[in-house]
N, C-alpha and C positions, 0 to 999 in steps of 0.2 A: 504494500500500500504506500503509497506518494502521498506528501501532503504538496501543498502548492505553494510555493515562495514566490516573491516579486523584486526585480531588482531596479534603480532607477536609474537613468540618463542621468550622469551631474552636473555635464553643462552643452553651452552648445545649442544650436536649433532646435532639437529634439529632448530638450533641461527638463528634466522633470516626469516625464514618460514612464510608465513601467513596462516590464517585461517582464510574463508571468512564465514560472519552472515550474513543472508538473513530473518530473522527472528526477528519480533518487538520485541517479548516476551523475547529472551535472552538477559544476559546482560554480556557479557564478564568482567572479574576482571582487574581492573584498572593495568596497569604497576607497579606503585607505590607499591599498594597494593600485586601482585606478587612475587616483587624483596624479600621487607620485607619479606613474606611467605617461599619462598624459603632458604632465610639466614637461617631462623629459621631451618629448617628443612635439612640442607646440610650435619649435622653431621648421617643421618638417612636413606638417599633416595637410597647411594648405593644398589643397591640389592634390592629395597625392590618393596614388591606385594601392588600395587596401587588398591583403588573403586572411582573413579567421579559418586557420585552419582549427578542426575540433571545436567547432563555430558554438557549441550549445547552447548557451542561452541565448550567443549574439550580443551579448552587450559589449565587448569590445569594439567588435567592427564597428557596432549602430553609435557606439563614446564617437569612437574615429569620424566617421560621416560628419554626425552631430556638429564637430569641431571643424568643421573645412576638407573634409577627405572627399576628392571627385569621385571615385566608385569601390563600393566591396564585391569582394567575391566571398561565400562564405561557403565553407565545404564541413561536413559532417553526413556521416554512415549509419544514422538513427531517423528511419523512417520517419517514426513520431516528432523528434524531432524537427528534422526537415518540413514537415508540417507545421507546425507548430513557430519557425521562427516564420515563415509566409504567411501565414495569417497574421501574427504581430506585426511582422516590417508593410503590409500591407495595412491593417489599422492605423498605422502611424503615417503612412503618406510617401514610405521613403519610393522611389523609385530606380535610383542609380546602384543599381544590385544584380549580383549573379547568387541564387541559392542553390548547389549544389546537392544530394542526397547521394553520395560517392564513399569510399574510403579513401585518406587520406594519403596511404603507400600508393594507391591507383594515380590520382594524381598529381601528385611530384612525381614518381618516378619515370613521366615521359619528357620529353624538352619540351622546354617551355618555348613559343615559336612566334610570343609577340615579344611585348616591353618587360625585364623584371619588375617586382610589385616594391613599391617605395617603404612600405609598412607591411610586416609578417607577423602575425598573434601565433605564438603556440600555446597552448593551454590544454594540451591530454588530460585525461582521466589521471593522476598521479599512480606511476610505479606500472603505467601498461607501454608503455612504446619508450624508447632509444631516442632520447633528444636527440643526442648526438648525430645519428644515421637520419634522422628527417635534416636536420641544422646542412647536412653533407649532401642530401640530395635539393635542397634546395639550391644550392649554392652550384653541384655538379651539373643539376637540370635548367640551370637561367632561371629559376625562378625567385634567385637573389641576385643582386649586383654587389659592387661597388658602395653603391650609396643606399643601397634597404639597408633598413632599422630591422632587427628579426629580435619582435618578444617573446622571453620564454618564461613559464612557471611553474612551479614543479614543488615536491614537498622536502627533496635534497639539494646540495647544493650540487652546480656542473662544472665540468673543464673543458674548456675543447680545444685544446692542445695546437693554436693556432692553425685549425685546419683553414683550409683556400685565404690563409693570411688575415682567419677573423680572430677579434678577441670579444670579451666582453668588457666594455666600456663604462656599463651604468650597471651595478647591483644593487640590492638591499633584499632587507627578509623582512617579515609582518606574522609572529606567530612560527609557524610551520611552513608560511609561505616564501619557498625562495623564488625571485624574479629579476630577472635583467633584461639589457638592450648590446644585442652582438652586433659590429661592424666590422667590414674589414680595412685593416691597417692602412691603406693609404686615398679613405674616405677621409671628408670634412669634418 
């Protein structure tokens, strides 16, 4: 049995919004942890092409938009879900969206054959997938550059060993929650 949680927009066009979970397995990003995210990334979001990957509840991408981000893509492998963020992102008005209903090794691991995405949300289920190996196929598949921000969070801390010349740039922890922003080395 699911009870129903709701998490809010905190700022941005879309300030104040909820977006209802009905779903045990998501875990929407703490406020706190948000706010921080978003500072970090304020000097970047104008304009830029969003992926939520592990999209669940959506509220990162829909943060992202909210703030000046011209389009999401949001991929997650939960039916329900997939449904469920379409009906929301549709009550809410947004338009400039791709919803995906996929798994996420499916799409990273072919090339990517347009622009890399400027901002990348990871946010798994804690302790089921290899940051690492998604961090590496993004980066190997063009679906990072140079200049993507790639969020990550997780319930341990990471390393990644300067693979394709990224490090991480911006950390902190909230609780249990570890999270940062990877770039690579001879980014802005």
């Amino acid at each position: 049995m699911s009870s129903t949680q709701e998490v809010r927009i905190i700022s941005g066009h879309y300030k104040g919004r909820k977006l209802k979970i009905n779903d045990s397995v998501v875990k929407p990003t703490p406020d706190r942890v948000r706010e921080t995210l978003f500072n970090w990334l304020a000097p970047i979001i104008q304009g830029s092409n969003i992926l939520d990957l592990f999209a669940g509840s959506g509220v990162l991408g829909i943060e992202a938009l909210s703030r000046g981000g011209k389009h999401l893509t949001l991929i997650d492998n939960s039916t329900n879900v997939h449904q469920r963020l379409e009906q929301q992102i549709e009550r809410i008005g947004i338009c400039n969206y791709t919803n995906l209903c996929m798994d996420t090794f499916e799409f990273i691991s072919g090339k990517n054959k347009q622009d890399a995405f400027d901002i990348i949300f990871i946010d798994p289920p804690y302790g089921t997938y290899d940051l690492i190996e998604i961090i590496t196929l993004l980066y190997k598949n063009d679906w990072a550059s140079k200049t993507t921000r790639v969020y990550y969070e997780t319930n341990k801390p990471i390393n990644i060993n300067d693979r394709f010349g990224c490090y991480i740039y911006k950390e902190s922890r909230a609780g249990k929650v570890y999270y940062g922003l990877i770039r690579q080395l001879d980014s802005e």
